[in-house]
C-alpha positions in Angstrom: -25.0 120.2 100.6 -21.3 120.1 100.2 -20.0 121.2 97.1 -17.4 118.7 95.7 -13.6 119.4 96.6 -11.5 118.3 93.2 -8.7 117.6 95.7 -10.7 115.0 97.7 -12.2 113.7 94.1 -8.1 112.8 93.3 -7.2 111.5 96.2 -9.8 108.6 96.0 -9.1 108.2 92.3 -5.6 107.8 93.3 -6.1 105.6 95.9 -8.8 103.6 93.6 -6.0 103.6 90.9 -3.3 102.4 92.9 -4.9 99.5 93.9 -6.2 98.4 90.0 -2.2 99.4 89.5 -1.3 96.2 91.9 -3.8 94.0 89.8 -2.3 95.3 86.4 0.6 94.8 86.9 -0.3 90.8 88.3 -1.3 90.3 85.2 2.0 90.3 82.3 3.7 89.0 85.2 1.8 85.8 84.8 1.6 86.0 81.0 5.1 86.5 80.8 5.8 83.0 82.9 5.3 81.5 79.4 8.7 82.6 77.1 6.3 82.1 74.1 3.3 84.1 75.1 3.0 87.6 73.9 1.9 90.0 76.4 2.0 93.6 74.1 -1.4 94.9 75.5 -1.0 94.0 78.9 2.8 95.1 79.1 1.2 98.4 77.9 -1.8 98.8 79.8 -0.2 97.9 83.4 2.8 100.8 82.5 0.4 103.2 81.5 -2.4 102.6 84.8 0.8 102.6 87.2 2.1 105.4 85.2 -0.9 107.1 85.5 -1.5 106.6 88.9 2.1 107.9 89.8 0.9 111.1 87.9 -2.2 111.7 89.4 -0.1 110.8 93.0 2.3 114.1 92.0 -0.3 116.6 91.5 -1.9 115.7 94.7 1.8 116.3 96.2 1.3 120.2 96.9 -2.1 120.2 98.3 -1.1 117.4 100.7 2.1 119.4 101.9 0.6 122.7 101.9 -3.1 121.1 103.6 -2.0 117.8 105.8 2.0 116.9 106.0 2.6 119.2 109.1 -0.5 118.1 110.9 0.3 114.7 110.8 3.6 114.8 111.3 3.0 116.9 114.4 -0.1 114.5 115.5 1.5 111.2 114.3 5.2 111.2 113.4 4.5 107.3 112.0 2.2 107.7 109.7 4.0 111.2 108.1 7.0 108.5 107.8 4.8 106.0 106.4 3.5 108.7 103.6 7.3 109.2 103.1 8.2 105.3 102.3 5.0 105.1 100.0 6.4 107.9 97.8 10.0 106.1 97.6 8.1 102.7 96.7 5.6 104.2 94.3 8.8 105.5 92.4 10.5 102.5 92.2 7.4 100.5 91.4 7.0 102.8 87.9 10.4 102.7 87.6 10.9 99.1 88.2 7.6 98.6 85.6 9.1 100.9 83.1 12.6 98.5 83.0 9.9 95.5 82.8 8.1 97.0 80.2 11.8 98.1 78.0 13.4 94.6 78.5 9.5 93.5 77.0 10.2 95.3 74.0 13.9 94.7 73.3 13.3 90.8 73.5 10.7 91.2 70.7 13.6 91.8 68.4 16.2 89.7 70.2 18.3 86.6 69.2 17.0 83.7 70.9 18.9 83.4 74.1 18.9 87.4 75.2 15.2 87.3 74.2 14.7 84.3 77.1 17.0 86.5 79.0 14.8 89.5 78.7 11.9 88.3 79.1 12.7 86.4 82.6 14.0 89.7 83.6 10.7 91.6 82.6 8.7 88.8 84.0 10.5 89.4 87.6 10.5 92.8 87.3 6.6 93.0 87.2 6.6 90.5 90.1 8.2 92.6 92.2 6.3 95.8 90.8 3.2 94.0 91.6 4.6 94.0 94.9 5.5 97.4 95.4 2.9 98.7 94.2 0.7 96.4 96.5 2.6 98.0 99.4 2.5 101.6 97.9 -1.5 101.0 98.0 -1.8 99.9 101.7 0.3 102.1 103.2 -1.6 105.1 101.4 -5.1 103.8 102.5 -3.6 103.3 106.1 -2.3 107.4 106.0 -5.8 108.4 103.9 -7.6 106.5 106.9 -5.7 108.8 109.2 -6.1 112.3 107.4 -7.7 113.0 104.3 -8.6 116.4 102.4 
């Protein structure tokens, strides 16, 4: 028997959590449709998984240049260019949730017509989170299907 490799554990939570991130972050995209529904939990909860998720994805950095980047960049040039683009869209994805989750806030406290303002903008800004993050997810399971630890 194998004993367990900590690295290999991450890398499925990581993958596991990116995907749950993509749901998430569905989800104050639809309650925010609705300028009077208050969305405070879920707002919180999808910035903090993706958040998360984008953590766990940086400590998993080294080990995957130090162990796999050369090898699949020498074997297959694509997929080393694909794990390249993920990074990039997983960054803008938290980023992009972070500015949802700020314009969230700010419109709690708001006159009337910046609150609809911010709210539309946070509402759009999951959406297309939700999107990047979708993306971020399949293109890491199509390089994990490749190469793993």
């Amino acid at each position: 028997m194998t004993p367990l490799d900590p690295t290999r554990l991450a890398e499925h939570l990581h993958g596991h959590l990116g995907w749950l991130s993509g749901a998430a972050l569905l989800h104050p995209a639809i309650l925010l449709r609705n300028k009077k529904r208050r969305a405070h939990l879920s707002v919180a909860l999808s910035t903090a998984l993706v958040t998360l998720t984008g953590v766990v994805g940086a400590t998993l950095y080294g080990p995957y240049r130090d162990r796999l980047k050369q090898g699949i960049f020498l074997e297959a040039p694509q997929i080393g260019l694909l794990f390249e683009r993920k990074e990039h869209l997983a960054f803008g994805a938290i980023l992009i949730a972070w500015s949802a989750a700020l314009a969230y806030v700010v419109a709690q406290s708001a006159r009337d017509s910046l609150r609809d303002t911010l709210r539309t903008y946070a509402f759009r800004a999951y959406v297309v989170a939700t999107a990047l993050t979708v993306i971020t997810a399949g293109l890491g399971t199509v390089v994990a299907w490749y190469k793993t630890f």
